[in-house]
TIMARKOL-362083 format. One record per residue (C-alpha): x, y negated, z negated. Coordinates in steps of 0.1 Angstrom, whole numbers, plus 5000, padded with zeros to 4 digits. Layout:
N
XYZ
...
% end
This chain:
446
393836152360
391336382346
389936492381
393736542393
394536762371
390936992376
392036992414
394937102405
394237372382
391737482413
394337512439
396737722417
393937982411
392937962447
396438012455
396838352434
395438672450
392638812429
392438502406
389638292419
387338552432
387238802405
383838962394
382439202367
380339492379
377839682357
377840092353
375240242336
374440632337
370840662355
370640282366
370040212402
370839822403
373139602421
375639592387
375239202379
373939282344
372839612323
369239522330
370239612366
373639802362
375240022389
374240392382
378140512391
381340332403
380740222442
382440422466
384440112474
385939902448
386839492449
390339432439
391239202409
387239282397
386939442363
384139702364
382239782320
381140092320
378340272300
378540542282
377340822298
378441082321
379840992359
381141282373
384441322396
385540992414
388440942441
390040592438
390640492476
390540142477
393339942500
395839782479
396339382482
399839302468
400039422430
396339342423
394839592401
391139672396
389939712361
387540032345
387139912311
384740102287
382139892275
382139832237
380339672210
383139412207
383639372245
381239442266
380539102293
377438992295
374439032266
372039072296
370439422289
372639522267
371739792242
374139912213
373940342230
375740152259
378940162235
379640582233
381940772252
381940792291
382341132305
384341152339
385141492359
388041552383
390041222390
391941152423
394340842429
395040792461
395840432466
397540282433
396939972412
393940112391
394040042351
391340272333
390940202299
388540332273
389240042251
388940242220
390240522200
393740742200
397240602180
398140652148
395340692126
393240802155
394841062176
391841262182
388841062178
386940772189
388540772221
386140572252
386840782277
386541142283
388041312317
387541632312
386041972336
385142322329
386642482360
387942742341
391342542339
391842562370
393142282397
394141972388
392241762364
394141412374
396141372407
398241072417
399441122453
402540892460
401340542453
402340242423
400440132394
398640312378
397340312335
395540572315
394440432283
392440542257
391340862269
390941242258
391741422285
391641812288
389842152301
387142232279
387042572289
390442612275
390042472240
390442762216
391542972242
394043232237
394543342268
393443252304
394843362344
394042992351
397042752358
395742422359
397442072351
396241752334
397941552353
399441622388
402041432400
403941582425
404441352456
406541102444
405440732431
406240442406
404740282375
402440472358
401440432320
399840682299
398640512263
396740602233
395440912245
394741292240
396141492263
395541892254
394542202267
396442282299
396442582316
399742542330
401542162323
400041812308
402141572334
404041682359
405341482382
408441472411
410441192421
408440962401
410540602385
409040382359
407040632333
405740512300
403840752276
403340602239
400840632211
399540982227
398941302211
399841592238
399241962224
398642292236
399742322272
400242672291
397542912275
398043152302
401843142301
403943402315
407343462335
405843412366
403743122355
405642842338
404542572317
405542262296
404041952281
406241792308
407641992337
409441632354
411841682382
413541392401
412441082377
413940852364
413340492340
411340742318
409740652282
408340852259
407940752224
405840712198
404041002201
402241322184
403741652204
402741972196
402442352199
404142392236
404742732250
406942912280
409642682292
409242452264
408342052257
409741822276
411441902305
413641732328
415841812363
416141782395
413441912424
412442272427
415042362450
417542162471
420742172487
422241842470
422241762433
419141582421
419041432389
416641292355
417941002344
417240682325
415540932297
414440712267
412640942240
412140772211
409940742178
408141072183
406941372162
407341732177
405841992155
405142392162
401142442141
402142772141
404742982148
404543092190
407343382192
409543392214
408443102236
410042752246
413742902251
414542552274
413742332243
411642102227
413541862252
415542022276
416142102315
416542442339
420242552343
419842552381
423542402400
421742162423
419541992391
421141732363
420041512337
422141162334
421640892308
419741042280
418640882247
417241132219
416940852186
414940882152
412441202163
411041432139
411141782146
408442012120
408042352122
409942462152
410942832144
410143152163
413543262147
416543122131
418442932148
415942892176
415942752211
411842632203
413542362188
416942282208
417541972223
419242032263
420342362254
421442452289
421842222319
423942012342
424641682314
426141352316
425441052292
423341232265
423341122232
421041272203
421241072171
419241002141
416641202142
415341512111
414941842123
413141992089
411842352092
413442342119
416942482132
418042392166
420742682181
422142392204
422042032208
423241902245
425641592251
427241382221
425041422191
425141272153
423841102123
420741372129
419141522095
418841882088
418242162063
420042382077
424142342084
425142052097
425542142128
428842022133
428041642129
430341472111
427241192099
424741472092
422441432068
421841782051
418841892027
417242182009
413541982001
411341802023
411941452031
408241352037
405441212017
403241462023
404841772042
401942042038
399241732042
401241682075
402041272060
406141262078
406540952069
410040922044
409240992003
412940801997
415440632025
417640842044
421640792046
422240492063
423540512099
424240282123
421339982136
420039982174
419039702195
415439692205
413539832215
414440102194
414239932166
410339962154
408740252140
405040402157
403440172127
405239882138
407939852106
411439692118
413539932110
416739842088
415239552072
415739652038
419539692048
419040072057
418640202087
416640542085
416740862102
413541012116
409940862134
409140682104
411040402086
411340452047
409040142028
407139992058
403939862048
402539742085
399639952102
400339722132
401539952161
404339832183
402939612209
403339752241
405439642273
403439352292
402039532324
402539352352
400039252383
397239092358
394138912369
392438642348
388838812343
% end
């Protein structure tokens, strides 16, 4: 019975694509092996890739890469960083192997590629100990990241960014982080730090399925002006979009996230199936007169919409070139059906417009015309100058949503203690855990 079952278990991981064959490959910087061990690693990623294979890598640096590699069915390949926890075999292996690896320019041409520093990013972590770093001194210009029109792809764990560009205050450069243009599906962006854009962080057209959580994304569009546009995300034509649990900050010229339809076109094209949940938006310093489309918003263009929008428990800090301001308006202008904007605090922070059907939000400033407002004249944080948001006492109760909006970035139910609280964080949680993410789909057994 014994031996039937062993067959068994043999046929259905012959049977799976990806399942029975799957190998790990070693990268180290300098090494000039055939990557079965670190005693006789890889010295860079092979130009061609075995799908369903998981491939440690080394810190070090690697240089630009193009990922080419013919897709079989939904089987992914696997760039993990290699750590002291996880790192395959013990062969070779020396405790330097577990620092950052350093990529330049990255290219996706075929999709089903997860690349995951392993380490580093979140709460607690949104600028440090990341594994990756994919980063280029170009003088921001180009495209740091492109995805051409392919399905399955995941960031994770990464600081991503111009180098050139960090401190800069000013630049003719007008290069993206990631560059997204032709169209595509599935991508995931997680526990990573995505800053110093010449132009926009993710852009991307007539793209479905986008998840960004657990990232912090600052300081896109250093050389901003009217003829050169920029935003954190400038995303036209998408649709079955998430974005929560995130650290957004200090966005300039068109403003944070932005959502519509194509650049130009002669029918109606639309953003819809916007969830945007869980996050903190906060100004470091006050930009002028800057970000007039919002800290979420759209272009006022006829031929663009946004449809089915869901704005719950953000917190907005610090969003003021003047009062009331734009910098900090949610869909000021635009074509709108199905938006609804509830339960989140705008402190320091006075919106001049809030697009669609809005309540139950918290501000210090009028209440705004909400019948649920929440309105007050001190700051509802722990910590506000030590930049601690989370809640000092509970909010007024509103009403409880069904998951998955119903955990805070640390993880805390909210509404457990019978109050449901307004803003990113929910009053009295005591869990670090963060929210565990949406299974991916397409695994391989490694």
């Amino acid at each position: 019975m014994k031996k039937g079952f062993i067959i068994l278990a043999l046929f259905v991981l012959g049977a799976i694509p990806g399942l029975a064959d799957a190998a790990v490959h070693y990268v180290r910087a300098g090494a000039s092996g055939n990557g079965t061990d670190w005693t006789n690693a890889m010295g860079n990623l092979p130009a061609t890739l075995v799908r369903g294979d998981t491939y440690y890598i080394a810190a070090g640096s690697y240089g630009g890469y193009t990922f080419d590699d013919a897709v079989a069915g939904s089987t992914y390949i696997y760039i993990k960083k290699a750590t002291a926890a996880n790192h395959g075999t013990n062969t070779g292996w020396n405790s330097a192997y577990a620092g950052t690896a350093t990529f330049a320019n990255l290219k996706f041409a075929r999709g089903y590629y997860d690349l995951d520093g392993a380490v580093g990013g979140g709460p607690g972590s949104w600028t440090s100990g990341h594994g990756f770093k994919i980063t280029s001194a170009a003088s921001g210009t180009g495209k740091l990241i492109t995805v051409d029109n392919v399905t399955g792809i995941r960031l994770r764990h990464a600081e991503i960014y111009f180098n050139n560009l960090v401190g800069a205050s000013s630049t003719t450069a007008s290069g993206d982080l990631i560059y997204a243009v032709s169209g595509g599906s599935d991508i995931l962006v997680q526990y990573c730090w995505l800053h110093d854009s010449a132009r926009t962080i993710f852009y991307p057209i007539t793209w479905s399925n986008i998840t960004f959580e657990f990232n912090r994304m600052e300081r896109n569009g250093v050389n901003w002006t009217s003829g050169n546009h920029s935003e954190i995300f400038s995303s036209r034509q998408v649709s079955n979009v998430t974005v929560r649990y995130n650290y957004i900050l200090d966005w300039k010229s068109t403003g944070g996230l932005m959502f519509g339809g194509v650049v130009s076109s002669a029918a109606q094209s639309l953003s819809k199936n916007l969830y945007i949940y869980g996050n903190i938006f906060e100004w470091t310093k006050n930009w002028g007169n800057t970000a007039n489309n919002g800290a979420i918003g759209s272009w006022s263009h006829s031929w663009m919409g946004i449809q089915t929008a869901r704005i719950y428990n953000n917190t907005f800090v610090n969003i003021n070139d003047s009062s009331p301001s734009d910098a900090g308006s949610i869909f000021p202008i635009g074509n709108l059906s199905d938006v609804v904007v509830q339960n989140n605090i705008f402190y320091n922070t006075n919106p001049r417009a809030i697009g669609g059907s809005h309540n139950y939000n918290w501000f210090n400033s009028g209440n705004h015309g909400e019948s649920g407002a929440q309105v007050g004249s001190t700051s509802p944080f722990v910590n506000y100058s030590g930049k601690d948001y989370r809640l000092a006492s509970p909010t007024l109760k509103v009403n409880a949503l069904a998951s998955p909006f119903n955990l805070d970035m640390l993880g805390n139910t909210r509404g457990q203690d019978g109050n449901w609280d307004r803003g990113a964080y929910e009053f009295g949680g005591t869990s670090t855990v963060r929210p565990v993410p949406t299974i991916p789909t397409g695994l391989t057994v490694q």
